[in-house]
N, C-alpha and C positions, 0 to 999 in steps of 0.2 A: 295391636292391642286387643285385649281378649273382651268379652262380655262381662269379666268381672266385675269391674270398673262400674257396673250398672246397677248390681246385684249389692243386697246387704252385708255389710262384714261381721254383724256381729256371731260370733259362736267357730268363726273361721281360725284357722292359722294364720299369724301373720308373722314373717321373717324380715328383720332388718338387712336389708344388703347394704344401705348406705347413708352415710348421715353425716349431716357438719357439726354432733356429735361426738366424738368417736365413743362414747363409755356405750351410746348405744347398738353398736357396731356388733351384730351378730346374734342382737336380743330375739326370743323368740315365744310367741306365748297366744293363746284363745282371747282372741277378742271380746271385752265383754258391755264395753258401750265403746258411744263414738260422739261426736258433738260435730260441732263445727271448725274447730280447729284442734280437736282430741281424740287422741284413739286411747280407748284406757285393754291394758293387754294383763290376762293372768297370767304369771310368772311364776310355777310350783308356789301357788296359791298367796303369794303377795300379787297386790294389783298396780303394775305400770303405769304411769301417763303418761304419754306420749307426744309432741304438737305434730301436727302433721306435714307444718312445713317446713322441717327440720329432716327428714326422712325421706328414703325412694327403698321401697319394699315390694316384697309379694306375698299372695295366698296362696294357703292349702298347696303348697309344693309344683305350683304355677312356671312358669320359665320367664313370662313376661312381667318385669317389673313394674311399678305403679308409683310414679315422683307426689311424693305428698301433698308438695306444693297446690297440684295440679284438682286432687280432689275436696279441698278448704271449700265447703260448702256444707248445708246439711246435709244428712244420709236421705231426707226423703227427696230432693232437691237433684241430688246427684242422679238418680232412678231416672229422670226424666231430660239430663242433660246430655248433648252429643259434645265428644270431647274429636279433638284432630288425633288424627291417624299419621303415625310417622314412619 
């Protein structure tokens, strides 16, 4: 798992790779806030919302995925938590 995971998402890329979703399956868009259970994503200028634990995605063209579930906390919250390494 990368240092992402630690770092803020807003203004990033973020790609759906997978989701018990499927309409959201391959969405792709600049993140422009985030909550605690929401990522809101610009979509060619409609705004997405997202739950996060619905989702396993990446940033910015990343290889290591990121399971939503897993980051359901706040953004400042997250910065300072250690997650396991698989």
């Amino acid at each position: 798992m990368t240092d992402s995971i630690h770092m803020p998402f807003l203004a990033r890329t973020l790609h759906v790779c997978d989701s018990t979703d499927r309409t959201l399956l391959g969405l792709s868009g600049t993140v422009v806030n985030e909550s605690r259970h929401m990522i809101a994503l610009d979509v060619g200028g409609q705004t997405k919302n997202l739950a996060k634990n619905v989702i396993k995605f990446t940033l910015d063209d990343e290889d290591d995925q990121i399971e939503g579930a897993m980051v359901c906390q706040r953004p400042e919250d997250r910065i300072h938590r250690n997650y396991r390494r698989n």
